[in-house]
DRENZA-485183 format. One record per residue (C-alpha): chain; x, y, z. Coordinates in pm, whole numbers, plus 32768, in hexadecimal, padded with zeros to 4 digits. Layout:
SITE  kette     x     y     z
SITE      A     X     Y     Z
...
***
This chain:
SITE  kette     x     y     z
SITE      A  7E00  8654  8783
SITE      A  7CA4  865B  877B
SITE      A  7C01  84F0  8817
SITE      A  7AAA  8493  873F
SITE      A  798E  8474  87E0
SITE      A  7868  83E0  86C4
SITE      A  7874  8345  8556
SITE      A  786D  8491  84B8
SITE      A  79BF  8513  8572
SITE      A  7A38  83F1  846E
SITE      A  7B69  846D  83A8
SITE      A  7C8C  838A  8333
SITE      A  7D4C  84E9  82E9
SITE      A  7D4D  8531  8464
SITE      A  7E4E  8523  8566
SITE      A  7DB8  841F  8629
SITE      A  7D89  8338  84F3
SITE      A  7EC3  8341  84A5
SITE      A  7F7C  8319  85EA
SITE      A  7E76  8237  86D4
SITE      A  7D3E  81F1  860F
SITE      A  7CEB  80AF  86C0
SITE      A  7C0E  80F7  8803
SITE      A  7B4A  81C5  8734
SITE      A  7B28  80B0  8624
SITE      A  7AB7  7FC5  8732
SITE      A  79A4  8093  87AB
SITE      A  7934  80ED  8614
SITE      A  7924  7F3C  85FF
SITE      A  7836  7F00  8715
SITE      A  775A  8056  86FF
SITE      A  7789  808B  858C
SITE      A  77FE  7F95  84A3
SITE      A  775D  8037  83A0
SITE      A  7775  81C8  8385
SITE      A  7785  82F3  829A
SITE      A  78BC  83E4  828B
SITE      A  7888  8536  8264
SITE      A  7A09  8551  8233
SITE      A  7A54  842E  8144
SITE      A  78D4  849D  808F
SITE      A  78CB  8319  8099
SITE      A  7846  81FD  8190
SITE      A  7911  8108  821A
SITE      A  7907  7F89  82A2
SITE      A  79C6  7F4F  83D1
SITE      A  79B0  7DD8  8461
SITE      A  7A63  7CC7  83D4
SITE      A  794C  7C07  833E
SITE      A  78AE  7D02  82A9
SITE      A  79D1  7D69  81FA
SITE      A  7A46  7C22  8174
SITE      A  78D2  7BF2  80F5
SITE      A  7906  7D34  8049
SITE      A  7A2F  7CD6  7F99
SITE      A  79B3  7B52  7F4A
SITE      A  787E  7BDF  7E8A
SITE      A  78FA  7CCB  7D8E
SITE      A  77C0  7CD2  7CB9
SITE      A  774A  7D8C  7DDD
SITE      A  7874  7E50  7E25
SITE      A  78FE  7ED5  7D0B
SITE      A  7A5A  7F40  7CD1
SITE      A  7A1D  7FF8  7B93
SITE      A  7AC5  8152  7C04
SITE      A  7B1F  80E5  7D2B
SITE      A  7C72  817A  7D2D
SITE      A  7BD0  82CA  7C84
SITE      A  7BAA  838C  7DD6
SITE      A  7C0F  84EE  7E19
SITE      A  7AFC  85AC  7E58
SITE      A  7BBC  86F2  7EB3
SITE      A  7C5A  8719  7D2E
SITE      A  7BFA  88B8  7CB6
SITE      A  7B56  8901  7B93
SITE      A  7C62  896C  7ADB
SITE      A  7D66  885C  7B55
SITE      A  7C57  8769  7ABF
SITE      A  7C4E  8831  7996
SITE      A  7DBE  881E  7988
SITE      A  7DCC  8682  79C4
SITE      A  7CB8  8658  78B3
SITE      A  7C9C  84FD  784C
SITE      A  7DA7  848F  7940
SITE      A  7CAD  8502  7A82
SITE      A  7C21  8379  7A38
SITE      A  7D9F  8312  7A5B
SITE      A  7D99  818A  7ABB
SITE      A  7C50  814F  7A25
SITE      A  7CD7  8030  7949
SITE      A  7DAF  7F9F  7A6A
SITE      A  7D49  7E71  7AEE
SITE      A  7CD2  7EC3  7C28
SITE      A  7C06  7FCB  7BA5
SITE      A  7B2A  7EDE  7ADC
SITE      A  7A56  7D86  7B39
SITE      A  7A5E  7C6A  7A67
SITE      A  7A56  7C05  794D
SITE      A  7B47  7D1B  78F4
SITE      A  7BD1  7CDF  7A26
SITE      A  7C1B  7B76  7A25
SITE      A  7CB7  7BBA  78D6
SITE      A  7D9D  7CBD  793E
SITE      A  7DEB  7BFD  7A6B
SITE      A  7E7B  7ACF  799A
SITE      A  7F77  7BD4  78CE
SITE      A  8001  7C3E  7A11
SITE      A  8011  7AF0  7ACF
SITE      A  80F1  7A87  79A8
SITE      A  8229  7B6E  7A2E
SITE      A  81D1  7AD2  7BB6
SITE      A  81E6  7977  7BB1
SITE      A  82BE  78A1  7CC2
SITE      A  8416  789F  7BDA
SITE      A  839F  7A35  7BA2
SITE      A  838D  7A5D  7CFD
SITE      A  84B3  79B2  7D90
SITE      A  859C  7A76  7C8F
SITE      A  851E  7BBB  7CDE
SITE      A  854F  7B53  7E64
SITE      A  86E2  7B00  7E01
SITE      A  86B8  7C5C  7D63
SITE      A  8638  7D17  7EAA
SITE      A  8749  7C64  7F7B
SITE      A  884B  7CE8  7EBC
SITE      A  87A1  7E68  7ED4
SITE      A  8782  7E31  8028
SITE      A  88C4  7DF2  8069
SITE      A  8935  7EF7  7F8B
SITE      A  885C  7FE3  8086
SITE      A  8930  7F4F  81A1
SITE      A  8A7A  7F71  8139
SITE      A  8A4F  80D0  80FF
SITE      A  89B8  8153  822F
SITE      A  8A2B  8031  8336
SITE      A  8B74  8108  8398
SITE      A  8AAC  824A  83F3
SITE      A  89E1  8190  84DF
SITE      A  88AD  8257  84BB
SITE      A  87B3  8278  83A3
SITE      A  864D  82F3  8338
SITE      A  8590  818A  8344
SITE      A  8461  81CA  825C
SITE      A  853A  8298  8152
SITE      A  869A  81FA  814F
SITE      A  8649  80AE  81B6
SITE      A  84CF  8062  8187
SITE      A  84A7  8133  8026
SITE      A  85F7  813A  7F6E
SITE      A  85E2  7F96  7F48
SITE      A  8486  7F71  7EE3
SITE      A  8494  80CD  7E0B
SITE      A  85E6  800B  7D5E
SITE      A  8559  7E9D  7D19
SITE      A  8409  7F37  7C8D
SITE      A  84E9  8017  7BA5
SITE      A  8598  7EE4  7B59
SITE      A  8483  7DFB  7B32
SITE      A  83B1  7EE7  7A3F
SITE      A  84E5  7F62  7972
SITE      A  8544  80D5  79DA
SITE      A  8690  813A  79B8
SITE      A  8774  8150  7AD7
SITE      A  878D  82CE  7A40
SITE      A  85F5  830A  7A6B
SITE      A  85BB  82AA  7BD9
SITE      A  85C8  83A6  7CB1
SITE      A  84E8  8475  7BD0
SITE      A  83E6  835F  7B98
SITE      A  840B  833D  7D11
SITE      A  83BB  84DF  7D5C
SITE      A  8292  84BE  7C2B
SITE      A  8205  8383  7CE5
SITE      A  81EF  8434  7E55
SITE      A  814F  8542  7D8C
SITE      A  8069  8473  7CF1
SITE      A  7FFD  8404  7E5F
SITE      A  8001  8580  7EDD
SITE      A  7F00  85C2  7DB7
SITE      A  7E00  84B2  7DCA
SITE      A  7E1E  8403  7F4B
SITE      A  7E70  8542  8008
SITE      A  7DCC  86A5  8022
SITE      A  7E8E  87BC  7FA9
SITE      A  7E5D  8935  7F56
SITE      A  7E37  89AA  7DFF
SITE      A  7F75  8A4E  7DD5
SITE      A  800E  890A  7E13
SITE      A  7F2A  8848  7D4C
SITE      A  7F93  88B3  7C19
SITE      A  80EA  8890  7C46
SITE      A  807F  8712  7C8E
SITE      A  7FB4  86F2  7B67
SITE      A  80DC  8774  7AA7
SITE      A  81C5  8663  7B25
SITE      A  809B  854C  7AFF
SITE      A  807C  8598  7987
SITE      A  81FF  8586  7977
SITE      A  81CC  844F  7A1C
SITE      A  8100  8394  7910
SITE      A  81AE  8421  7814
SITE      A  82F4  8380  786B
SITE      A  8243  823E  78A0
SITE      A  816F  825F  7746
SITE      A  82E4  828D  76AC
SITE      A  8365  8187  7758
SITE      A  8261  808B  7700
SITE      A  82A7  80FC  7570
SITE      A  83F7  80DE  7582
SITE      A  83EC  7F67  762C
SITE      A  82F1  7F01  7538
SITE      A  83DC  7F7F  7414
SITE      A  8530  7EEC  74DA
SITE      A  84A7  7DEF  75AC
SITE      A  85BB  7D98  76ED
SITE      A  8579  7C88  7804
SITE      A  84B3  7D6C  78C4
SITE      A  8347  7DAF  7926
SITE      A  82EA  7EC0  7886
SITE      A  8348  7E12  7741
SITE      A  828F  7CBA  7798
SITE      A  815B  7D8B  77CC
SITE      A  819E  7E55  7653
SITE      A  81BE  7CE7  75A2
SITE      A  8039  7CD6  7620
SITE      A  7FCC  7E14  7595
SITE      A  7EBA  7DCF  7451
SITE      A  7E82  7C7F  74D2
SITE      A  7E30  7C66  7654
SITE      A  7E60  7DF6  76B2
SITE      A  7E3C  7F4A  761F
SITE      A  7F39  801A  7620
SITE      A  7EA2  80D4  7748
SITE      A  7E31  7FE4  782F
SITE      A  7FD4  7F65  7828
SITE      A  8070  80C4  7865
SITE      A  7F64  80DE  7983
SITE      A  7FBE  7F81  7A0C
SITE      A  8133  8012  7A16
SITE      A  80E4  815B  7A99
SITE      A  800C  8088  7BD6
SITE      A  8127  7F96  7BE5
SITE      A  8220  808F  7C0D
SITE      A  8127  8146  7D10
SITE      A  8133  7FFD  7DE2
SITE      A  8286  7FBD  7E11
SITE      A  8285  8129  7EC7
SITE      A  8185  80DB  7FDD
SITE      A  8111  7F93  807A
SITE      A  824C  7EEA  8098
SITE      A  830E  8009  8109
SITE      A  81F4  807C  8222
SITE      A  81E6  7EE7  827C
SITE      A  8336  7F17  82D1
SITE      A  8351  8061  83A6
SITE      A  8217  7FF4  8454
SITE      A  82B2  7EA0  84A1
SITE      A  8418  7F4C  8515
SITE      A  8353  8064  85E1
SITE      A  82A2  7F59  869A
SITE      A  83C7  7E4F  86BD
SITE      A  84AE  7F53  8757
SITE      A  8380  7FC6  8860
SITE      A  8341  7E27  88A3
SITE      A  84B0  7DFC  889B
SITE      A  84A6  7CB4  8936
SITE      A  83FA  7C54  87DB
SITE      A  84F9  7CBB  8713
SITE      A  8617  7BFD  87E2
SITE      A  852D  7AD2  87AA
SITE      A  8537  7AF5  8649
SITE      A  869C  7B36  864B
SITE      A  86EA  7A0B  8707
SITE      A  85F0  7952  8629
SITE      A  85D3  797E  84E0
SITE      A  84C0  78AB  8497
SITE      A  83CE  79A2  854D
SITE      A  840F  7A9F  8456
SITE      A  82DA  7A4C  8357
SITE      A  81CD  7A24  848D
SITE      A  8229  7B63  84E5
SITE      A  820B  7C31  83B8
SITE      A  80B6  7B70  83D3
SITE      A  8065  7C0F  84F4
SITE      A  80F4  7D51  84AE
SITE      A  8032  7DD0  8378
SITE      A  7EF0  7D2E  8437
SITE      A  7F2D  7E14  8566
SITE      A  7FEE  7F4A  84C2
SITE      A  7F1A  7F7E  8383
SITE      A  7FFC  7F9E  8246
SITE      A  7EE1  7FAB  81A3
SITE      A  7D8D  8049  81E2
SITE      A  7C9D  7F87  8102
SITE      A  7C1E  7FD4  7FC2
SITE      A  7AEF  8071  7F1E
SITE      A  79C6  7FF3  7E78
SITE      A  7880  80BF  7DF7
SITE      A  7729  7FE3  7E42
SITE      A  7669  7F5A  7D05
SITE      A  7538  7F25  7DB8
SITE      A  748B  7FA2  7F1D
SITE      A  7530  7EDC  8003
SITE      A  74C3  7EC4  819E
SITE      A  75AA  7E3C  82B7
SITE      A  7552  7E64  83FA
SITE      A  7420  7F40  83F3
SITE      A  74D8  8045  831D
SITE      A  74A1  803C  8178
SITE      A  75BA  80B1  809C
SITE      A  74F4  8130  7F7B
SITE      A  7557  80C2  7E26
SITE      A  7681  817A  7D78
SITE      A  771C  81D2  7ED3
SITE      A  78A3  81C3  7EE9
SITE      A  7908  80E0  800D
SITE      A  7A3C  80C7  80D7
SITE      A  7A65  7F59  8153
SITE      A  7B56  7FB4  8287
SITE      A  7C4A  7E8F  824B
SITE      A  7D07  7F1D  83AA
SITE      A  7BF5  7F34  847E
SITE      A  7B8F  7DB2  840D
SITE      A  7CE1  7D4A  846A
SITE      A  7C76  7DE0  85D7
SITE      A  7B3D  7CFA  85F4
SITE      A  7B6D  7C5F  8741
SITE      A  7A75  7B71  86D5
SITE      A  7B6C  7AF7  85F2
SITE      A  7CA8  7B4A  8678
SITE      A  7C9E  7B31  8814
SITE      A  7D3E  7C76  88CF
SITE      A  7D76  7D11  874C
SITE      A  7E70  7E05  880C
SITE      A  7F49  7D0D  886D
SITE      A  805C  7CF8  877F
SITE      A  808E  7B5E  877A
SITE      A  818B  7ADF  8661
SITE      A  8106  7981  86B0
SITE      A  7F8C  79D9  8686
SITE      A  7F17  7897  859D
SITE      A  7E2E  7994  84D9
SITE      A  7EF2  7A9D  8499
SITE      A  7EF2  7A5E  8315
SITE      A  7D8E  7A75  8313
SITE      A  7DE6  7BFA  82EC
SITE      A  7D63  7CBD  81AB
SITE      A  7E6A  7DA6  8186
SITE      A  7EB2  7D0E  802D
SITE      A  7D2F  7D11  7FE1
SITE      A  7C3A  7BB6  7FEA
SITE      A  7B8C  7B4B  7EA2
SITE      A  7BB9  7B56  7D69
SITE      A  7C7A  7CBE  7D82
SITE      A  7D8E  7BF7  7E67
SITE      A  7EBD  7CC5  7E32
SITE      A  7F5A  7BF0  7D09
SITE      A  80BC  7C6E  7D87
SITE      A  8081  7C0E  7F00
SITE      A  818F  7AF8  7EFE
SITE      A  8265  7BD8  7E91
SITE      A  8226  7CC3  7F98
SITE      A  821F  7BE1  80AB
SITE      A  839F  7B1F  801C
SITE      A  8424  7CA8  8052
SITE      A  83C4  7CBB  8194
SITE      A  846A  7B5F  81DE
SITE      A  8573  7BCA  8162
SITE      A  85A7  7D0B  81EC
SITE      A  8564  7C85  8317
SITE      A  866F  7B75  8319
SITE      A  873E  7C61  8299
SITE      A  8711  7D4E  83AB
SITE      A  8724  7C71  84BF
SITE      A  8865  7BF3  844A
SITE      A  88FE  7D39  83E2
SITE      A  886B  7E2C  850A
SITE      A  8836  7D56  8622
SITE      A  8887  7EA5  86E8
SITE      A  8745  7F50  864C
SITE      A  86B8  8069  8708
SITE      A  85D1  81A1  86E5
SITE      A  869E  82C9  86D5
SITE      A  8664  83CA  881E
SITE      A  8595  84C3  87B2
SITE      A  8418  8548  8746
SITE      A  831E  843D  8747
SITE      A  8341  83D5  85EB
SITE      A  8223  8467  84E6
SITE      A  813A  83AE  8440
SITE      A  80EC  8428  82BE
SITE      A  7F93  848A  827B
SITE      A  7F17  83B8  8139
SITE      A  7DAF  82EA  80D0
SITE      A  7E73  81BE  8085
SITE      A  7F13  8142  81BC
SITE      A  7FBB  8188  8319
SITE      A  813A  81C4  82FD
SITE      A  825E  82D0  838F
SITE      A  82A6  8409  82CF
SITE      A  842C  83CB  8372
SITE      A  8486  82C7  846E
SITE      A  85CA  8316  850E
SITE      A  86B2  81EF  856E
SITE      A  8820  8183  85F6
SITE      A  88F4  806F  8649
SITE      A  8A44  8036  86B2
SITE      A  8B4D  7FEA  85D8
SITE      A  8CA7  7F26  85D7
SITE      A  8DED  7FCD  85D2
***
């Protein structure tokens, strides 16, 4: 693995970025907290407040397109996605208020407190589910049997796809990710951009069909908007992200966490003897393990921090995993402290007005996954083997597979 030396070996597709990006991070913060990335054609903000500024002042910081950002698409794939190459352009983290603000108040109506809580009892019971299944073969693939399959299942639930429809909505979203987040050769391109159209065409059906038979579901609370507070587009490309989400931050939030608990073991037999630790560390977990990345933005005006301008109409990475690394906001950063009184202060879930609307939700799964793990696994281990793989993606830092075991009971 090849160790970088200066801003410009930047590349979040690289080995080292996915596997041990923080030394390197720490030296960017103090020699460059502002640089340009060849690789990422894009410059990037690494200190905490800097990046919180960023994503405070969206007037300055735009998010218009923000989520519109394979650079690597051929000609001909583009040619083939047509319209659909501006896919989330009508979502609402794709757009800055007003329209944003507006959209934002549709969706908030499906996460309120009573919202939330049900859909908790909902991923209890999936959890569990999960459990019962694989507990007797006392071993399983963490990130894909245990991390995925729940949250994969309560989205489906929560938007309204049929029990039928999952696994391929599951195989068209990781496409989906393949296409936009991730390079990939042209061969294999197309076969993605195949699956992505097939994608939002079963979500364009499904968001006709609701608002002709309307159930107690998402998709058709969203439909009953359409003509008054949405167009018909910006709701099937709300689904499409929602359904995108439930396949990636909570699931790498809890790999990362597991990965890290059974290499601190003594953390997780503190969490197992005590509950009540459980929510400080997930806290700490997606500050130190980045779930997330951070998020995009494109400059609406020259902008200069620290000596260095970002020219107006710039795309902008604000590093929301190097911020949560800021020893001058988090002392000894490395040191993975389920007690650290800050560790909420994270932006994994974003900061501003783009504040990930469903970040409750996300951080009630991890409780309860959590609580359910410590009480149903308490033997938890890594499986021998490899060291596990981490996937290569734009979005955040998770496994590809992450073998485990445990005993079991006669």
């Amino acid at each position: 693995m090849t160790t970088p030396e200066t801003a410009t070996d930047f590349d979040i597709a690289s080995d080292w970025h996915v596997t041990r990006p923080y030394p390197f991070l720490r030296r960017l913060r103090h020699d460059h907290p502002v640089f340009w990335s060849d690789h990422l054609r894009m410059w990037v903000l690494t200190r905490y407040p800097d990046v919180r500024a960023a994503y405070r002042d969206h007037r300055t910081f735009s998010s218009v397109g923000s989520l519109t950002i394979s650079r690597t698409l051929t000609d001909e794939v583009k040619e083939t996605l047509g319209e659909h190459r501006s896919f989330l352009d009508d979502f609402a983290a794709n757009v800055d208020p007003p329209k944003h603000t507006r959209m934002r108040r549709a969706i908030s109506r499906a996460f309120t407190p009573r919202a939330v809580a049900r859909l908790g009892g909902l991923f209890r019971a999936q959890m569990d589910a999960v459990l019962d299944e694989l507990l007797p073969a006392g071993r399983a693939d963490f990130t894909a049997e245990i991390a995925h399959l729940p949250s994969a299942r309560l989205a489906a639930v929560f938007i309204g796809v049929p029990p039928e429809d999952e696994e391929r909505v599951k195989h068209w979203v990781t496409s989906w990710f393949q296409l936009f987040l991730s390079p990939q050769p042209p061969g294999r391109q197309r076969e993605l951009a195949q699956d992505f159209l097939k994608y939002l065409d079963y979500v364009d059906r499904l968001v006709t069909d609701r608002r002709a038979e309307p159930r107690e579901d998402f998709v058709s609370l969203m439909a009953g908007l359409i003509g008054t507070e949405l167009s018909h587009r910006e709701v099937v490309e709300t689904i499409s992200a929602l359904l995108l989400g439930g396949n990636d931050t909570v699931p790498n939030g809890l790999s990362n966490a597991v990965h890290r608990l059974m290499r601190e073991r003594h953390v997780w037999e503190e969490i197992v003897a005590d509950p009540a630790l459980i929510p400080g560390m997930i806290e700490e977990s997606l500050r130190i393990d980045g779930a997330s990345l951070g998020s995009f933005r494109t400059t609406t005006t020259d902008v200069t921090l620290h000596g260095t301008t970002i020219p107006a109409g710039s795309q902008v990475l604000l590093h929301a995993d190097s911020a949560g690394h800021d020893e001058t906001v988090f002392p000894d950063p490395e040191r993975f402290d389920i007690r650290r009184p800050n560790a909420r202060d994270h932006m994994v879930f974003g900061y501003g007005v783009h504040h990930c609307v469903g970040a409750a939700l996300s951080r009630l799964k991890m409780e309860i996954a959590f609580e359910r793990l410590t009480t149903r696994l308490p033997t938890l281990t890594l499986a021998p083997g490899p060291d596990p793989v981490h996937r290569k993606s734009m979005v955040g830092r998770g496994f590809q597979s992450l073998p485990v075991q445990w005993t079991t009971t006669p």
